[in-house]
N, C-alpha and C positions, 0 to 999 in steps of 0.2 A: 531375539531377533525382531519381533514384531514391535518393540518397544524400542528400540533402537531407529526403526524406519517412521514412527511418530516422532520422537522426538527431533530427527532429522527436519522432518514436512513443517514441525514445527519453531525448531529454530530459522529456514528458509520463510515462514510468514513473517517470524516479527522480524530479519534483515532488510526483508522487502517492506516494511511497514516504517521501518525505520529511512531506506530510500528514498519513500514519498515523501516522509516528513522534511528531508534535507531538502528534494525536490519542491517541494512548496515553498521552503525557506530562501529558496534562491529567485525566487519571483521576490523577490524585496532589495535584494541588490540589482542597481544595473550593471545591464551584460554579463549579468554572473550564469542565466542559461542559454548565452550566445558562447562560453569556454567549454574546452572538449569534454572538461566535467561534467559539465550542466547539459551537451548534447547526449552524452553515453547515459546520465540518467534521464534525460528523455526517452531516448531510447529503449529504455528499461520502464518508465512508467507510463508514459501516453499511453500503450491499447490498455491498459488497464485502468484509465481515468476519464478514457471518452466514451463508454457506455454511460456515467453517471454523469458525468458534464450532458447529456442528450437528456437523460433525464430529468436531472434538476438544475431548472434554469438559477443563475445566479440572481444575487438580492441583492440589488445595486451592484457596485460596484465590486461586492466581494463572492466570490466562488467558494459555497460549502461544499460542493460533489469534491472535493479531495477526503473531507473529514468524515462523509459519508465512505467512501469507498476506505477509509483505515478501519474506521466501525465495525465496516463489514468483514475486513480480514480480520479484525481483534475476535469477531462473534465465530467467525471458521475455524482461530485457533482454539475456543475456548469448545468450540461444538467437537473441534477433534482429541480436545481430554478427555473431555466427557465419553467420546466414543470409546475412548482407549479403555477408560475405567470402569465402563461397561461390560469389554471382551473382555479384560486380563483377569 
């Protein structure tokens, strides 16, 4: 059971990891995050990319707080095996 509900928590990081990625990706086409696609993944990742946009200001022109904030979900899924393989 308990390994079922990590692996869930876990598959649910890297989908959402994988979201952003798309969502960054669509900052390179125009109007591609003015379609209902690119607003529903707004939707889905702006409050999770404006803590780190407040934090780390962009370098010139380019914005790492996206790549900062996947980091951070790759290091929580990798801190929640760890944790698993600690309990089991």
């Amino acid at each position: 059971m308990l390994e079922t509900v990590f692996r869930i928590i876990s598959t649910l990081i890297m989908f959402y990891s994988y979201a952003l990625i798309i969502y960054i990706l669509l900052s390179w086409f125009p109007n591609a995050k003015e379609s209902s696609f690119g607003q529903t993944l707004a939707k889905l990742c702006e409050p999770y990319l404006e803590p780190f946009r407040k934090i780390i200001p962009p370098l010139g022109m380019i914005d790492i707080s996206p790549l900062v904030a996947i980091l951070v979900l790759n290091f929580a899924r990798s801190g929640l095996a760890t944790l698993y393989t600690m309990i089991a």
